[in-house]
N, C-alpha and C positions, 0 to 999 in steps of 0.2 A: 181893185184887187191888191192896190200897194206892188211897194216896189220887187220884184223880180232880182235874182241875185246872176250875174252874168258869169260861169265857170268857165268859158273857154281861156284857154291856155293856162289855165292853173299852175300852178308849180312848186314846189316846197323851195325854201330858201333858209341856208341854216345848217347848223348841228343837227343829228336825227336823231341824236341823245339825247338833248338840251329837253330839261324838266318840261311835262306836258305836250312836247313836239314842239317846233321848228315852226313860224308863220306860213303860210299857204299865199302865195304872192295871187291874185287876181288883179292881171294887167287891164280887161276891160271892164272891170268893176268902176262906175262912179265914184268918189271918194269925197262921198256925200255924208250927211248923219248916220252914227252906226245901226246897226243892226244884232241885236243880240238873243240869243237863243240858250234856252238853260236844260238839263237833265239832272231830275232832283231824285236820285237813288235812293236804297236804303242806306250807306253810310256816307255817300260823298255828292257833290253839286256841282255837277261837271258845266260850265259855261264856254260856248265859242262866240267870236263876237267881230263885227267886219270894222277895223279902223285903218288910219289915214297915214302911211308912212313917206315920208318925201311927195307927197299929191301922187302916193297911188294905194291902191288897196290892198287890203292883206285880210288875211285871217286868222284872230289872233285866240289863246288860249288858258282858262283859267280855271280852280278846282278848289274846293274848300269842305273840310269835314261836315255833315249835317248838322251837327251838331251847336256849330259853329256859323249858324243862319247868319247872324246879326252882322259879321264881317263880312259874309258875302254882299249885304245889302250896303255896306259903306265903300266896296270895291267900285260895286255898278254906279253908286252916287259921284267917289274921285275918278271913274273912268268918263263920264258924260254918258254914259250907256242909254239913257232915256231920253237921249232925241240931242237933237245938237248944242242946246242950251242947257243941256243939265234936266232936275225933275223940271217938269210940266208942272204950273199950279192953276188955282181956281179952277171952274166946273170941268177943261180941259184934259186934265189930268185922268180923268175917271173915264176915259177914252182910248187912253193908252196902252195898246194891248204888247204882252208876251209871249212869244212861243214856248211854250216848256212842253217835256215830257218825263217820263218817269214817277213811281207812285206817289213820291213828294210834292208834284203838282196839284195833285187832289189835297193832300195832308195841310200843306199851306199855304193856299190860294188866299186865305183871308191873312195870313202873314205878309204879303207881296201886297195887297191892296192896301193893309194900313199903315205898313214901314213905308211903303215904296211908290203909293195910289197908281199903281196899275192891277191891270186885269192879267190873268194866265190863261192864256189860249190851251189847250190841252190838249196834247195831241199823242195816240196811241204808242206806247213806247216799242214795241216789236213792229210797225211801223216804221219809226225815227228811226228803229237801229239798222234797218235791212236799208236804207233810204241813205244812213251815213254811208253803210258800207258798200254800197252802191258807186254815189256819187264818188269817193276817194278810190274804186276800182277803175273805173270809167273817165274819170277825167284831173287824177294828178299822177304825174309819170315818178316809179317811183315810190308811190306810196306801201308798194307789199312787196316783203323782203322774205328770207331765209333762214333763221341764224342757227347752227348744226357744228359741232366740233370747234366752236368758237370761233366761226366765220360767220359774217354777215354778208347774206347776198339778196340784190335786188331782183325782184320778180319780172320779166315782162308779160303783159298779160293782156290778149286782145279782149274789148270789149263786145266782142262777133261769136269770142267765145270763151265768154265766162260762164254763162248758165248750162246746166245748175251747179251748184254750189253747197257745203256744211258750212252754216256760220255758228261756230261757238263764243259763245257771249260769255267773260269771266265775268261776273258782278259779284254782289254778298251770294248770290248764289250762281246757277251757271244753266244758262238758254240755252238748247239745241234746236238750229234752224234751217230749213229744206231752203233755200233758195232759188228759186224757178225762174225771175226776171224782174224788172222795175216794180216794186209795189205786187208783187207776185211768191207770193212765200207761204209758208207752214209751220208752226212749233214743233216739232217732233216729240221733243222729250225736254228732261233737265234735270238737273240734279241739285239736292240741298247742301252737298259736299263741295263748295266755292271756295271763294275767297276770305269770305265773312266767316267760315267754319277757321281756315288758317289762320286768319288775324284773332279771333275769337280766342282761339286753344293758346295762341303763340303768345298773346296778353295775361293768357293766367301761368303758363308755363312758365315765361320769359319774364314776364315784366312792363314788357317792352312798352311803350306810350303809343306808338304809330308804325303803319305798315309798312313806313318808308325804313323804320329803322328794325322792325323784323328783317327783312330782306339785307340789309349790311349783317346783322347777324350773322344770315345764313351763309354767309359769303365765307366767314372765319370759319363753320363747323365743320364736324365731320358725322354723317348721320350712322357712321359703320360702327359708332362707339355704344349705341341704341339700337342699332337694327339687327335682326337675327340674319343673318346667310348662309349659302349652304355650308360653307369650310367652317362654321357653327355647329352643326348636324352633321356631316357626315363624315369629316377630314378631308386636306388636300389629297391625301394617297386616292381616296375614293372616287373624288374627283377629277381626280388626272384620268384614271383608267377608263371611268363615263364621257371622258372628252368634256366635262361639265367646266365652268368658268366658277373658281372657287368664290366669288364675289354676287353670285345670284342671288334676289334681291330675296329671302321668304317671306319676313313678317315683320314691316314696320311695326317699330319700338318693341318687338319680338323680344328682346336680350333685356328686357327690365325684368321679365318674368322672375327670371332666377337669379337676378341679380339682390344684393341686400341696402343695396343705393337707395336714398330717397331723391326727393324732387331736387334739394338743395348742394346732394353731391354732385349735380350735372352740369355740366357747362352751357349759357345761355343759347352760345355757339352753335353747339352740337344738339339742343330741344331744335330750334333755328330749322337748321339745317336737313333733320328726321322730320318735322312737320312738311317743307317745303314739297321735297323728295315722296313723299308719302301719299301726297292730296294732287299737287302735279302729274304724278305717274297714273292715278286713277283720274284724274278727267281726260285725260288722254287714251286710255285706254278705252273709255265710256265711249269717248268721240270715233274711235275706231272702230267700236261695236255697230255703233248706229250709224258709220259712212260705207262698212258691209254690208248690212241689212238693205241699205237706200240703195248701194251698188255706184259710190260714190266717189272718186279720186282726191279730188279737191277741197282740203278743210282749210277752213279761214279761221284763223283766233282772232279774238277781240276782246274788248274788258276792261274797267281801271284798275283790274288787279293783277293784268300784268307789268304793266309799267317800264315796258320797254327792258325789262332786268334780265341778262343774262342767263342766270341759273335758270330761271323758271321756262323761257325759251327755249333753254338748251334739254333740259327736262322732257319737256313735251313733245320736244323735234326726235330727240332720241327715243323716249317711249313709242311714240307712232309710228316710224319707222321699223323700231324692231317687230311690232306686233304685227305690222300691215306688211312684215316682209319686205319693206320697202316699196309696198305697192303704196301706201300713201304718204303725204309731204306736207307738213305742219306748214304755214303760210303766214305768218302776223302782219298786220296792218299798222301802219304808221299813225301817233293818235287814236290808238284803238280805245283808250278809255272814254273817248269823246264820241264814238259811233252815232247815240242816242240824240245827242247835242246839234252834231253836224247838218244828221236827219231833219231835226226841228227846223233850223237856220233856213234849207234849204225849200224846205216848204214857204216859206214870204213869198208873196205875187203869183204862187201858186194855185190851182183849183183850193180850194178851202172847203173842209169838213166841216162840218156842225160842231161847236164846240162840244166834249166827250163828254159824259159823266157816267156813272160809275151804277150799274143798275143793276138791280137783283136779277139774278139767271139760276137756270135750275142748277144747282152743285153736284159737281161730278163727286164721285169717291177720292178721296185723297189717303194721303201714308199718314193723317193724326189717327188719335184711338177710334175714332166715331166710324171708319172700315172695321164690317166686319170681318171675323174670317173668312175662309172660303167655304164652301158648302159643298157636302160630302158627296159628289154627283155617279162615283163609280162604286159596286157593291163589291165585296170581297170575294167573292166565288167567279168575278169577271175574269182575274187575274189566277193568267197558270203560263207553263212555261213558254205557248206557243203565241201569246199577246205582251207578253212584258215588254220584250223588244220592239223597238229600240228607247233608251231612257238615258238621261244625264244624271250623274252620280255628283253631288258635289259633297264633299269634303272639306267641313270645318276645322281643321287643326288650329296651331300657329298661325297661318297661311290658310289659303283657301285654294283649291284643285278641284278642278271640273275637267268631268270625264267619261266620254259617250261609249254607252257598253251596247253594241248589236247583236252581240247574242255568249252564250257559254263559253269564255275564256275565251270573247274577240272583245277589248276595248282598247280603247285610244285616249289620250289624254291630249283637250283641247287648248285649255287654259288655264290660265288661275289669277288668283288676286293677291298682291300683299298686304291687305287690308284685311285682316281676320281675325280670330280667338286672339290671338299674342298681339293685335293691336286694340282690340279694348280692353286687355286684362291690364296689358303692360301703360297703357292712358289713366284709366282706372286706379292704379298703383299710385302714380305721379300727383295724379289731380286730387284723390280722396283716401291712400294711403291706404285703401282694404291689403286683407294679408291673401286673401282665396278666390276664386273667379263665385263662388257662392258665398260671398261675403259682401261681394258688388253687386250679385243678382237680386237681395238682399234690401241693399241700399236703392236699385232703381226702384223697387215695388213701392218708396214711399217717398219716390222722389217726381217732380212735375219735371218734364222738359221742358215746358213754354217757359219758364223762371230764365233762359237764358238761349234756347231756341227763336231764331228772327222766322215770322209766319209773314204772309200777304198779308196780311190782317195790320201789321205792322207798319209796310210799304204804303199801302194802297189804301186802307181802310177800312170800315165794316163791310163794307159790300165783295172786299178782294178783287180778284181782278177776271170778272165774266166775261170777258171776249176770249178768253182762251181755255177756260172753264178752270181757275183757281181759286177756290173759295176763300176766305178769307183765313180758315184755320189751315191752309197748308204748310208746309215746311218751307220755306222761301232760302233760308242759312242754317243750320245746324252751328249751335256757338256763334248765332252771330248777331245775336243781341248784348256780349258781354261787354260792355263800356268799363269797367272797373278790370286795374293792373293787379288787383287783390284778390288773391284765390281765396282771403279768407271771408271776402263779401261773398262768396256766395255759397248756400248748402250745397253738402257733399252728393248727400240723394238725390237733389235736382240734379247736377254734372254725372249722375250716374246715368239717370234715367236719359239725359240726354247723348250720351257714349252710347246706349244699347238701340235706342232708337236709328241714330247716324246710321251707325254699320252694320246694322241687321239689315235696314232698306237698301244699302247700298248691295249689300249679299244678295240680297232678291234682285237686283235690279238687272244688276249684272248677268244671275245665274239667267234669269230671263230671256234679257239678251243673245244668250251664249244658245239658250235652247228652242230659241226662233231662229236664230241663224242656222241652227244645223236641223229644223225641223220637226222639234223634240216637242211633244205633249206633257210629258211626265217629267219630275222632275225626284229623285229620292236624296234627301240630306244624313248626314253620318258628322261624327265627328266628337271630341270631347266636351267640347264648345257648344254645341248644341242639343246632343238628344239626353233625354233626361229633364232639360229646362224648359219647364212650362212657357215661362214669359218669352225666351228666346224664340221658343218654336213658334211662339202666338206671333211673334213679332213678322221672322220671315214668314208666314204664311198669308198675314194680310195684306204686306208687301205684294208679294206673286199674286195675291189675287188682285190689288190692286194695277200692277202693272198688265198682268194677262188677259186683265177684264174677265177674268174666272176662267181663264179657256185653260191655262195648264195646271195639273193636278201635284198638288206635291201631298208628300209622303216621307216621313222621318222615320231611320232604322237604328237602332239601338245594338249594338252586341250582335255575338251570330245569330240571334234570332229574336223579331219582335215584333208584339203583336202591333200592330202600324195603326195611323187617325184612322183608315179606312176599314179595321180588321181582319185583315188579311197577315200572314204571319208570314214573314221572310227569312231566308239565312243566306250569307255570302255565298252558297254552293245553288244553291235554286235559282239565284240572281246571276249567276256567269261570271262572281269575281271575288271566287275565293283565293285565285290567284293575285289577284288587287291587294288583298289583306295582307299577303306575307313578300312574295319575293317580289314585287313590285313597289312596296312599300317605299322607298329611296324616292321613285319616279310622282309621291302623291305630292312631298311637298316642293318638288323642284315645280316655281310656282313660274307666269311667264312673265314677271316684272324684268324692266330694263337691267340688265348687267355690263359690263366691260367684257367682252370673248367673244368665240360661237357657240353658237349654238346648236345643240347635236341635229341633224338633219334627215338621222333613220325615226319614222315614226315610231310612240311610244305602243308597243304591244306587247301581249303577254310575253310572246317567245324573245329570248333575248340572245345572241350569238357570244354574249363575252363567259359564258361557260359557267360552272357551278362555284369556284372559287371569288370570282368577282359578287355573285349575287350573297354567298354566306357572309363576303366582307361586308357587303352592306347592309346586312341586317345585323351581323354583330355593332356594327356602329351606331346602328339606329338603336338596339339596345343599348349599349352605354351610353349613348343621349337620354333615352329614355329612364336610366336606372341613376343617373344622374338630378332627373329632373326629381324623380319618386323622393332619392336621401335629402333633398333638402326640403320635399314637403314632408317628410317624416321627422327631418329634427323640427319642423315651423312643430307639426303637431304635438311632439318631447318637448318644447317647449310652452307651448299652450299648458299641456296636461301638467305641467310641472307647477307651473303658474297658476290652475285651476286646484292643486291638492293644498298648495301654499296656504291659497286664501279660505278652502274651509276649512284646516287645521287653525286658523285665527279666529275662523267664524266660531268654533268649537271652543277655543279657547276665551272668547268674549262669553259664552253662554253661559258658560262655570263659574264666569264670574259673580 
C-alpha cells in the first residue's frame, strides 16, 4: 500500500503571507524520501511535497504556470522529488508512480513519462479538493482565518462540527461544493465567471504579464473612475433623503458608456481595480445564493486565485456579509490554492482507486450553442390576472434588478446585480471600440467565443470531465483561454461574442437562483439591454432552461405592451407594476452590490412615506440622467450622419468625374 503520510500534530510554521504558504511542520512524519503530489489546472501546476528540514518533516510548497511545463520538470529533478537518489533509471523507473490531479493529469501524462519516466496516478480532482480541504480543517490549527475590514482573524473550528459545509473553489473557473463529511460531497453548481475570466480580461485591458502583477495593479486603482453609482444617477441630494449610501455599487464599468475615453485614456490602475471589484463581488454574491438555497452558514473559499491578496478577501468578506445580512461569514483557507495538491498527497498508503480515466458519459445540456431553447410549454389564454402571480421581474438596465411582484401594485424588490447592460456595453467599448450596444450585437453574430473562451474540453480533454456530467464543450473560463498581453491578437467579434455569452449566463444564472429561492416559476425580463435583441433573448433563455432543466418559464416584455415568446400580450397595468415603471423607478437601479453606508431597512414597496415631493425629485433626476444619456447618443448620431453625407457628396463627385 506504500507509505501512509502521519498528520498528527500538524502545525504551520512561518509567515502566513509568505508566497504559497508557510511549511506545515509534521512532527511524526518519518523524514524519509519525499513524497510529492501535483494538481495540473487549467493555467497553473500547483505541487506540495514532504521534505527534510533539520531531521524532521514538513510540508513544503510549489506552483508554476502551465504553460511553463518544462521548468516544473527541472524543479522536481533539483528538488530529488523522485525518490531519495534523484530520477530512478533502467527498467525501475517505469514503476514510479505520481499522485496528480486536475485536468492536466490526463493532458500530459505522456509529458511526465517521457521528461520524467514516471507514471501519473490520477486521481479525481473534486475528490482531491474536498480531501485537502478536509485534512487542513481537521488537523492544522490555524489553518482557516477571517480577514474583514483589514483584519485578519483565525478561525477555531471543531472537527465534531464542521459538516456540512459551502466549499467555493476559485480556479480558471469557480466550483461550488455541498460538503457533508470525509469523501462525502456534491458539486452543486459553478460558474464560468473565475479567475481565468479576470486574468483573461485584465491581460487585454492591462497588459499586464501575470496574475501576480494584476493584483499589485489593483492595489493602486480606483474602480469609481469606471464604475457607474448611484450619486451617478441620481445626485447626493436624492440620496441623502432615501437614507441611500451615495457610493452604491450600480454597473460595473457602467461610466464608460457615456464617456468619450477610449481604452488608452484609462489608467491600468483603475481597468485593475473595476475588473477585481466587479468578478469578486459576483462570486460572492453567486456563493450566497446557493449557501440560501442549501440553508447553509458556513462558506469556505479556496482557489489559486486568491492568493492570499487582500483586496480580493476583503471583497468577498464584505460582499457576503452584506447580502447574507450578516447571517454568512466568508472563511479562507490557508494554502488554498493548493487544496487539489494536498488532497492528492494525502491519499499515499491510503485505500487506492483504480487509476481514473476519462470515459464517455451521456452529456448533460450545457450553456455552449448546442442548448436548445426552451420549449414553449404554457399556452397563451393560460395566463389572466388570477394565475400570473406570483413572478420575478428582472430588469436589464445599466444594472440588473430583480423584483418579486405578488399581485397588483404589491412588489418588493429582492436583488440585483452589477454585472449588466452597462457592463458589457461599457467591456465592449474598451476591448472592440463599438460606438452602440447594436454595433456590438453586431459584432458577436460573427464572432466565435471558443477563439478565446477556456472549455473542459480544454482542461480535461475530449471526453471532458463525466463524473460530474461536463462535457467537454462547457464553458469551464469565460476569457480564459487569452495567453496573448495584445488586444490586437485577437478579433473584435470573437471578444464580442464572448462579452455576450459571459453575462447573459451569468443573468440567467442568477436570476435562477433568485427565483428558486423565493419559489418563483416564472420568470418576465424588461429592459433596454434586452428586449428587442434577438441574440440576447436567445441567450438568456437557453441559460434558464439550462439551469432550471426547463422547469421555469421565461418571458420577455417590450414597451407597455407586448406581444411575448408565448403570445400572450402584457402591459405594465395587467402585470401589477405600472407603478414600477414610474414612481418607483429610482428603487430598479439601486442594485444590492456591496457599498460603504446603510442600507435602508424599510422594505422596497409600492407605497412609500417620504411624500409626493421626494418621489417627483426622483424622477426629475432620473430624467436628466436619462436626457443626458439620449444628447450624446444624438450628437454620436449628428456625427455619423454628418460623416455619412460627407462621403457621398465625394462619391458623387468621383462619378462626374
Amino acid at each position: 500500500m506504500g507509505r501512509r503520510i502521519d498528520l498528527s500534530g500538524a502545525e504551520i510554521r512561518g509567515d502566513p503571507a509568505e508566497d504559497g504558504g508557510p511549511p506545515i511542520f509534521l512532527p511524526r512524519q518519518p523524514a524519509a524520501s519525499p513524497l510529492l503530489a501535483l494538481d495540473i489546472g487549467g493555467t497553473l501546476i500547483k505541487l506540495v511535497y514532504t521534505a527534510s528540514c533539520g531531521g524532521e518533516a514538513e510540508l513544503r510548497f510549489a506552483k508554476f504556470e502551465r504553460r511553463r511545463l518544462d521548468e516544473c520538470f527541472e524543479f522536481v529533478r533539483a528538488e530529488g522529488l523522485l525518490g531519495c537518489n534523484g530520477t530512478k533509471t533502467g527498467s525501475s523507473k517505469e514503476n514510479m508512480i505520481l499522485k496528480a490531479t486536475g485536468g492536466g493529469a490526463y493532458k500530459f501524462g505522456d509529458d511526465f513519462r517521457e521528461k520524467l519516466g514516471v507514471s501519473l496516478d490520477k486521481l479525481d480532482e473534486m475528490d482531491s479538493v474536498v480531501s485537502g480541504a478536509n485534512f487542513l480543517l481537521q488537523n492544522v490549527p490555524g489553518a482557516a482565518f477571517t480577514h474583514m475590514n483589514g483584519k485578519r482573524n483565525s478561525v477555531d473550528i471543531s472537527p465534531d462540527n464542521l459538516f456540512p459545509y459551502l466549499l467555493v473553489n476559485i480556479g480558471s473557473g469557480v466550483s461550488i461544493l455541498k460538503v457533508n463529511g470525509n469523501r462525502k460531497f456534491e458539486r452543486v453548481t459553478g460558474t464560468h465567471i473565475g479567475g481565468g475570466t479576470m486574468f483573461g480580461l485584465a491581460k487585454l485591458l492591462t497588459g499586464c504579464k501575470s496574475y501576480d502583477e494584476f493584483l499589485q495593479l489593483s492595489q493602486k486603482g480606483d474602480n469609481f473612475v469606471l464604475d457607474l453609482i448611484v450619486k451617478d444617477i441620481c445626485g447626493e441630494l436624492v440620496c441623502q433623503k432615501q437614507g441611500l449610501s451615495t457610493s452604491t455599487l450600480a454597473s460595473s464599468f457602467g461610466k464608460v458608456i457615456t464617456s468619450m475615453k477610449k481604452l488608452t485614456d484609462y489608467r491600468s490602475e483603475d481597468l485593475a481595480s473595476t475588473l477585481l471589484s466587479a468578478f469578486t463581488y459576483n462570486i460572492a454574491q453567486i456563493s450566497f445564493l446557493v449557501a440560501s438555497l442549501l440553508g447553509l452558514r458556513r462558506v469556505f473559499f479556496g482557489g489559486s486565485y486568491i492568493r492570499g491578496h487582500k483586496s480580493t478577501m476583503e471583497n468577498i468578506s464584505y460582499a457576503l456579509d452584506f447580502w447574507s445580512q450578516s447571517q454568512n461569514q466568508a472563511v479562507f483557507l490557508q494554502h488554498e490554492g493548493y487544496l487539489g495538491a494536498l488532497g492528492a498527497l494525502m491519499s499515499y498508503g491510503g485505500p487506492r482507486d483504480e487509476n481514473l480515466t476519462l470515459e464517455d458519459s451521456q452529456e448533460k445540456e450545457n450553456t455552449q450553442e448546442s442548448a436548445a431553447p426552451p420549449a414553449d410549454v404554457t399556452s397563451a389564454d393560460e395566463h389572466n390576472d388570477s394565475n400570473i402571480f406570483p413572478y420575478l421581474l428582472v430588469n436589464i438596465g445599466s444594472g440588473v434588478s430583480m423584483i418579486e411582484v405578488i399581485g397588483k401594485g404589491k412588489f418588493e424588490r429582492i436583488i440585483g446585480s452589477h454585472l449588466g447592460g452597462g457592463t458589457i456595453l461599457g467591456l465592449a467599448r474598451l476591448l472592440t471600440g463599438c460606438s452602440s450596444y447594436e454595433e456590438f450585437l453586431d459584432l458577436s453574430q460573427r464572432g466565435n467565443n471558443l477563439a478565446v473562451d477556456l472549455t473542459v474540453g480544454d482542461i480535461y480533454g475530449e471526453h471532458g470531465y463525466p463524473k460530474i456530467g461536463l462535457p467537454a464543450s462547457t464553458t469551464a473560463a469565460s476569457f480564459g483561454k487569452v495567453n496573448s498581453s495584445k488586444l490586437s491578437d485577437y478579433k473584435v467579434e470573437d471578444l464580442a461574442a464572448a462579452l455576450l455569452n459571459s453575462f447573459t449566463y451569468n443573468i440567467g444564472q442568477i436570476a435562477y437562483f433568485v427565483a428558486n429561492l423565493s419559489g418563483l416559476k416564472r420568470i418576465f425580463f424588461r429592459g433596454a439591454y434586452v428586449c428587442g435583441h434577438e441574440k440576447t433573448m436567445d441567450k438568456i433563455s437557453r441559460s434558464l432552461k439550462y439551469w432550471s432543466k426547463g422547469e421555469v418559464q421565461t418571458t420577455f416584455l417590450c414597451h407597455e405592451g407586448f406581444l411575448g415568446t408565448l403570445g400572450a400580450f402584457w402591459s405594465y397595468e395587467n402585470m401589477g407594476i405600472d407603478g414600477l415603471a414610474s414612481h418607483e423607478v429610482i428603487r430598479e437601479v439601486l442594485l444590492g452590490a456591496p457599498y460603504t453606508g446603510q442600507f435602508p431597512s424599510v422594505p422596497l414597496t409600492q407605497e412609500q412615506d417620504d411624500g409626493e415631493d421626494t418621489t417627483s425629485e426622483v424622477e426629475m433626476e432620473r430624467l436628466r440622467h436619462d436626457n443626458a444619456v439620449l444628447k450624446a447618443e444624438l450628437e454620436r448620431l449628428q456625427r455619423e450622419n454628418a460623416e455619412l453625407k460627407d462621403r457621398l457628396v465625394k462619391c458623387g463627385e468621383a462619378s462626374n468625374l
